[in-house]
C-alpha positions in Angstrom: 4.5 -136.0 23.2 6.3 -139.1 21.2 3.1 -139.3 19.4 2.8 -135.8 18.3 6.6 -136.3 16.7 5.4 -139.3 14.9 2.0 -137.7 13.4 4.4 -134.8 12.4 7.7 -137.0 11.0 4.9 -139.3 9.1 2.9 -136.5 7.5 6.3 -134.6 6.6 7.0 -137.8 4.9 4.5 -137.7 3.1 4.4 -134.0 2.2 8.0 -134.6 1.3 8.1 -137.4 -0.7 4.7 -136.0 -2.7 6.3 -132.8 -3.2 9.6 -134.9 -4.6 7.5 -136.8 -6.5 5.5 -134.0 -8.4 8.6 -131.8 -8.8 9.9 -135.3 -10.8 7.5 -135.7 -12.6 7.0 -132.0 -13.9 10.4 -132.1 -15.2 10.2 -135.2 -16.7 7.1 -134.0 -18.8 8.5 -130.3 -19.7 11.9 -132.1 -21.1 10.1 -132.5 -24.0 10.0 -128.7 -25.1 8.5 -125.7 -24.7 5.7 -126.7 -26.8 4.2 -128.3 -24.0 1.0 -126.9 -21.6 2.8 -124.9 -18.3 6.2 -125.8 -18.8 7.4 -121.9 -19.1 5.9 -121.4 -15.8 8.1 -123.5 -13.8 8.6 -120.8 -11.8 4.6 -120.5 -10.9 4.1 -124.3 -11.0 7.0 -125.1 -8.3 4.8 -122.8 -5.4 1.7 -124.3 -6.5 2.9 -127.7 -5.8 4.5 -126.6 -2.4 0.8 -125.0 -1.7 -0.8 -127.8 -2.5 1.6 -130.7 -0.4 1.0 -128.1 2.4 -2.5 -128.2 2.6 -2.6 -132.0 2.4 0.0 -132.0 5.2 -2.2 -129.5 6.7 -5.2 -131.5 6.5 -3.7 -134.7 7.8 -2.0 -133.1 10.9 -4.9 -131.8 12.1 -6.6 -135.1 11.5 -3.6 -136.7 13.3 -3.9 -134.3 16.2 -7.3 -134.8 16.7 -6.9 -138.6 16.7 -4.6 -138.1 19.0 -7.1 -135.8 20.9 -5.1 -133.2 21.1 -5.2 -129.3 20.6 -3.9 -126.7 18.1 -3.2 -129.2 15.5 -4.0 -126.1 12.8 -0.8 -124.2 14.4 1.1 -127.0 13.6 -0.3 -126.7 10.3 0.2 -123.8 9.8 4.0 -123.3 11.0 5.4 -126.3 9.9 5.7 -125.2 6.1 7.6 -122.1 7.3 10.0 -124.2 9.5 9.9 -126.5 6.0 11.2 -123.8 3.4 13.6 -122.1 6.0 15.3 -125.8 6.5 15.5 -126.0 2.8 17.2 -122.6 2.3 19.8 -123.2 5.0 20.4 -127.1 3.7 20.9 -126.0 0.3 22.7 -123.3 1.0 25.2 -125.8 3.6 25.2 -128.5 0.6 26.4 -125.8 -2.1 28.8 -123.7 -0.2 30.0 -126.4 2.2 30.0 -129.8 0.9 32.9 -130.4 -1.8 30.1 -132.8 -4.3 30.0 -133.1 -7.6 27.6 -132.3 -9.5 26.6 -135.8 -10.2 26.8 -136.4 -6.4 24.5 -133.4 -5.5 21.0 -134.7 -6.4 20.7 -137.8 -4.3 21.9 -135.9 -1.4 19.3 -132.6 -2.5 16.4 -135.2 -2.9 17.2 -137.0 0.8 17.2 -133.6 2.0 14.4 -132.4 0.7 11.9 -135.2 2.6 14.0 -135.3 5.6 13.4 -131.5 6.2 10.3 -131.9 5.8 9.8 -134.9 8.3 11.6 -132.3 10.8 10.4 -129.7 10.2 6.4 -131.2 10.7 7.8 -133.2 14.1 9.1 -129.8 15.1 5.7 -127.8 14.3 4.0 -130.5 16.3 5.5 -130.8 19.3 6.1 -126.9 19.6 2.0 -126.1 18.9 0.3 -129.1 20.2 -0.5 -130.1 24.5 -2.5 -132.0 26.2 -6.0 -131.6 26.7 -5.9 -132.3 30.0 -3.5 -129.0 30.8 -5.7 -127.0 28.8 -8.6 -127.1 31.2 -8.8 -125.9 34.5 -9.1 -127.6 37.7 -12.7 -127.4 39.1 -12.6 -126.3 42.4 
């Protein structure tokens, strides 16, 4: 069970921080104008990156799981990037309407928050979906 939370917290880390990392860096590059190839579609680009860290998380939960030699990996999969974006909504929405920060003193806490949810919210997904293989099969009589 304490290994399912650490395959989870470890691939939300890394979903997180890659998902931090590329919404950096596509800022960074559409701060130079317009002008410049899919920087008016933030709005399309910010879902495809999501998508994308998903699937990788996906991919290496599943792997984790079935180093691990347990089941139902793909569950965890596939609920931990719901349990990711409903953390985010109900952080943001506590650090904007709760927390008295300036605006300065918002984006460190927004960028900590954004990885940490993730790390919970992929520890969550796995030890909710995964067991033991052992209590999947039945006794033999």
């Amino acid at each position: 069970m304490l290994l399912r939370a650490v395959v989870g917290a470890v691939t939300g880390a890394v979903a997180g921080g890659g998902f931090l990392v590329t919404l950096t860096l596509t800022t960074r590059y559409c701060n130079g104008g317009p002008s410049r190839a899919l920087c008016g579609e933030l709005l399309l680009v910010f879902p495809l990156q999501f998508l994308f860290w998903s699937v990788v998380a996906g991919m290496l939960l599943a792997a984790g799981f079935r180093f691990l030699r347990q089941r139902r990996g793909w569950y965890a999969a596939g609920a931990a990037p719901v349990l990711w974006v409903l953390l985010l909504v109900a952080t943001y929405y506590v650090i904007y309407e709760h927390l008295d920060l300036y605006q300065a003193e918002r984006g460190p806490v927004i960028t900590t928050a954004m990885v940490i949810t993730a790390c919970v919210a992929h520890a969550v997904a796995a030890l909710a979906a995964g067991r033991n293989a052992a209590q999947d099969q039945t006794p033999s009589a």
